[in-house]
C-alpha positions in Angstrom: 44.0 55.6 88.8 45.5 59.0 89.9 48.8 59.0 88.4 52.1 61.8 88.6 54.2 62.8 85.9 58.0 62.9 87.0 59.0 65.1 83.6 62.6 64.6 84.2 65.1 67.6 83.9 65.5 66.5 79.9 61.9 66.4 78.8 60.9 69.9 80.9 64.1 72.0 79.2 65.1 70.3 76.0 62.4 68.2 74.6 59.0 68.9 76.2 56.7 67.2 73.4 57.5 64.1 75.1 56.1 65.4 78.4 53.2 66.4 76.7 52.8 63.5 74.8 52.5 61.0 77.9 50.3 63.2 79.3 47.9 63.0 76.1 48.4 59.2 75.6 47.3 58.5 79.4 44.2 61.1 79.5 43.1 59.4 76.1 43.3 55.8 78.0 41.1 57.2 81.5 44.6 57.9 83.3 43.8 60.9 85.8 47.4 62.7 85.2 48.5 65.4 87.7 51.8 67.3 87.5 53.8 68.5 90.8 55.1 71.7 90.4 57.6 71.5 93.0 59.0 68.5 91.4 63.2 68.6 90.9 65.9 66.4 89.4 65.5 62.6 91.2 69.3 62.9 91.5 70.6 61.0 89.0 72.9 63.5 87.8 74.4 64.3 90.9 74.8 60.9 92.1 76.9 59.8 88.9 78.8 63.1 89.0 79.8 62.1 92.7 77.6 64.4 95.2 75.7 61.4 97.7 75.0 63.7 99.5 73.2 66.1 97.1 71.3 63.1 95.3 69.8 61.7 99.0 68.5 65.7 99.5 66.9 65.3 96.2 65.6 61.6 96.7 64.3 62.4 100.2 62.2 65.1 98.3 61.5 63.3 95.6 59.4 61.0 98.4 57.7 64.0 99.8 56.6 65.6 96.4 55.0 62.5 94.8 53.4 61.4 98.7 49.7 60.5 97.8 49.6 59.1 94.2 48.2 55.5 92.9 51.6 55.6 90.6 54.3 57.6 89.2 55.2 58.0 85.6 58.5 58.8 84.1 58.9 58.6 80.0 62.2 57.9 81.2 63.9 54.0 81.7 66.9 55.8 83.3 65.4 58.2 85.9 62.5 55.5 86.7 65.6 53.4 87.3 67.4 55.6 89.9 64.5 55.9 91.6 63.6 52.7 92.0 66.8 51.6 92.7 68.6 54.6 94.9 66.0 56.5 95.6 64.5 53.7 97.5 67.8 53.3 99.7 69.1 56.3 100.7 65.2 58.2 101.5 62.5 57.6 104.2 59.9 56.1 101.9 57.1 54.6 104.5 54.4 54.7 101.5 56.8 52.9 98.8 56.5 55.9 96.7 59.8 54.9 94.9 58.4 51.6 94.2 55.5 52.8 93.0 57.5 54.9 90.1 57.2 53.7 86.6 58.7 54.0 83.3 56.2 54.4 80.8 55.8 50.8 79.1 55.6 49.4 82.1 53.0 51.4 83.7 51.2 50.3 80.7 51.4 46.8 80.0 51.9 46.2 83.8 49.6 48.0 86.2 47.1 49.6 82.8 47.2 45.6 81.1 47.3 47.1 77.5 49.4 46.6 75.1 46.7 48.4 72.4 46.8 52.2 72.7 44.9 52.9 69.9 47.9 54.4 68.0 48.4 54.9 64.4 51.5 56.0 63.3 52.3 55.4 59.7 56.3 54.4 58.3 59.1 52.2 59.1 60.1 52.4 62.7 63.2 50.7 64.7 63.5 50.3 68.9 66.7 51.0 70.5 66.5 49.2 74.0 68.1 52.2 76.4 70.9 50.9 79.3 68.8 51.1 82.3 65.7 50.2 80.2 67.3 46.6 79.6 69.6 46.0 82.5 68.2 47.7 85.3 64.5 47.9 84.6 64.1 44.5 83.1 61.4 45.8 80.5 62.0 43.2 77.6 59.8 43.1 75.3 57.0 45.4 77.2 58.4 49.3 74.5 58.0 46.9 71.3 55.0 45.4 72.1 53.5 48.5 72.2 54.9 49.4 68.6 53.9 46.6 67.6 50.1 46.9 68.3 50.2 50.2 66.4 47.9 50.5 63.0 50.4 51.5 59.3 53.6 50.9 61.7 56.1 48.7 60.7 58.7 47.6 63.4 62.2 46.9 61.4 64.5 44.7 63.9 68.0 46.2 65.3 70.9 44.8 65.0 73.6 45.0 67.7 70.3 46.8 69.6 71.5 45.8 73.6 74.9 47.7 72.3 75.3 51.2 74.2 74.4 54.2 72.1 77.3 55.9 73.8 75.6 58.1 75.8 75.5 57.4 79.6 75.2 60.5 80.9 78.7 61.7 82.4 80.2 59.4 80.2 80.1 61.0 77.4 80.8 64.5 78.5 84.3 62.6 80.6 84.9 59.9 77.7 83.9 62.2 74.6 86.4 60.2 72.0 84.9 56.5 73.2 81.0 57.8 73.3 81.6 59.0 69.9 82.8 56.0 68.8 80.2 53.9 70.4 77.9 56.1 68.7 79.3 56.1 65.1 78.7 52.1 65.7 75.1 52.9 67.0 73.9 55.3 64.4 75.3 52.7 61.5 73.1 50.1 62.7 70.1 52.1 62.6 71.0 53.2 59.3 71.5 49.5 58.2 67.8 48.9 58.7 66.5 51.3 56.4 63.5 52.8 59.2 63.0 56.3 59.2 62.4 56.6 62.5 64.5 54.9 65.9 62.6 55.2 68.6 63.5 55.2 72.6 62.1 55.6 76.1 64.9 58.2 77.1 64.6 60.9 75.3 68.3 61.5 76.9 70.1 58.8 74.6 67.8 59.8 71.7 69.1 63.4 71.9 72.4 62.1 71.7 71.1 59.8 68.7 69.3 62.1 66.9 72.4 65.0 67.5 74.3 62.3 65.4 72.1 61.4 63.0 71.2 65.2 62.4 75.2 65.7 62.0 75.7 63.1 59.3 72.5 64.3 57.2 70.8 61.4 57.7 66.9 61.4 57.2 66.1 59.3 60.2 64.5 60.7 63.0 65.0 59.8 66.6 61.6 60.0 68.0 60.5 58.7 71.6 57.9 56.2 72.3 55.4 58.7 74.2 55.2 60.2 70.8 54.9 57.4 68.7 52.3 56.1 71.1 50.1 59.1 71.4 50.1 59.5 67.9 
C-alpha cells in the first residue's frame, strides 16, 4: 500500500515528532509512506474563521496534491474530518481522494486490520476521545484498542472523556474565558486518574492540554497516539 502523509499545519510547525512518528510506526508495519511537498492547510482554519471561499481553493488543491495514492494519512481526527466531510463537497474529487483520507487509527484497524503494532510503551496512560474523533469520525473504540494491545502499558479509564477539552480551534481564541473553563474541568479529570500520560489523536487539543497541564505543574504529559504507538 502506497500511502500520503497529510502533516497538518500543527504537526509540520509546532510539534513535528508526531509527523515523524507515523511515519516510523507505518514504515515498521510494510506501509510505503510518501510525503507531498506541495501539500498546504486542508482548510479547516479558514472555513471555521469564515473564508468559503479560501477553504474550497485549498480543498480543490488538496484533491490535486494527494491525486494517485492507495490512501491518505492524517495523525489528525479533526483535519481527516474536514476533509472527508467538506473537502468532499465543495472540490472536484473524480478519484474519491477525500474519501480515501484517514485518520490514523482508522487507517489501521480499518484498511491495515491490526490492532497489534508491536508497541511497548511502559507507564500509566489515559485516552482523551478528540471532538471530531468521536462525533464526526465515528472512531469508537478503534485509538484505545490500539493502547490496549501495547506490551508494560496500562490504559486508566476517563471520566467525563466525550466532554470537550475546550479547545475547538477558533473557539478558544473568540471564547478564551469558557475554553479555559472547559479546560480546568478537562485537566482535573485527567488528574483524577492518576496516568502520567493523556494521550490524543490531535495533537491540536493536546497542545492546548498539555499548555495546561505544563501551567499547573502537573507531571502528566500530553502525548499523541503516533508516539505512543511507534514507541
Amino acid at each position: 500500500m502506497r500511502v500520503a502523509l497529510l502533516v497538518t499545519c500543527l504537526a509540520d510547525t509546532l510539534q513535528p515528532s508526531v509527523g515523524r512518528a507515523t511515519v516510523a510506526l507505518l514504515e515498521r508495519l510494510g506501509v510505503e509512506v510518501a510525503f507531498p511537498r506541495a501539500q498546504t492547510c486542508c482548510g479547516q482554519l479558514h472555513l471555521n474563521a469564515g473564508y468559503p471561499d479560501v477553504a474550497s481553493a485549498l480543498a480543490q488543491r488538496f484533491v490535486e496534491v494527494f491525486a494517485g495514492f492507495d490512501a491518505v494519512v492524517a495523525p489528525s481526527g479533526s483535519c481527516a474530518a474536514h476533509v472527508r466531510t467538506h473537502v468532499a463537497k465543495h472540490a472536484d474529487d473524480p478519484d474519491g481522494v477525500a474519501t480515501r483520507t484517514f485518520e490514523l487509527s482508522e487507517l489501521l484497524v480499518d484498511r491495515l486490520g491490526v490492532t497489534d503494532v508491536g508497541s511497548r510503551f511502559e507507564g500509566s496512560v489515559t485516552y482523551h476521545p478528540t471532538c471530531h474523533s468521536l462525533r464526526t469520525l465515528r472512531l469508537g473504540d478503534r485509538p484505545e484498542s490500539l493502547l490496549r494491545a501495547v506490551t508494560g502499558i496500562e490504559l486508566r479509564p476517563l471520566a467525563e472523556a466525550t466532554e470537550c477539552c475546550g479547545f475547538g480551534g477558533m473557539f478558544a481564541v473568540r471564547n478564551a474565558d469558557v475554553s479555559t473553563a472547559m479546560l480546568a474541568d478537562k485537566l482535573r479529570r485527567v488528574e483524577e486518574t492518576g496516568a502520567g500520560v493523556v494521550c490524543a489523536c490531535d495533537a491540536s487539543c493536546l497542545l492546548h492540554i498539555g499548555g495546561g497541564l505544563e501551567r499547573r505543574g502537573s507531571p502528566v504529559r500530553a502525548v499523541h497516539l503516533a508516539e505512543v504507538l511507534a514507541s
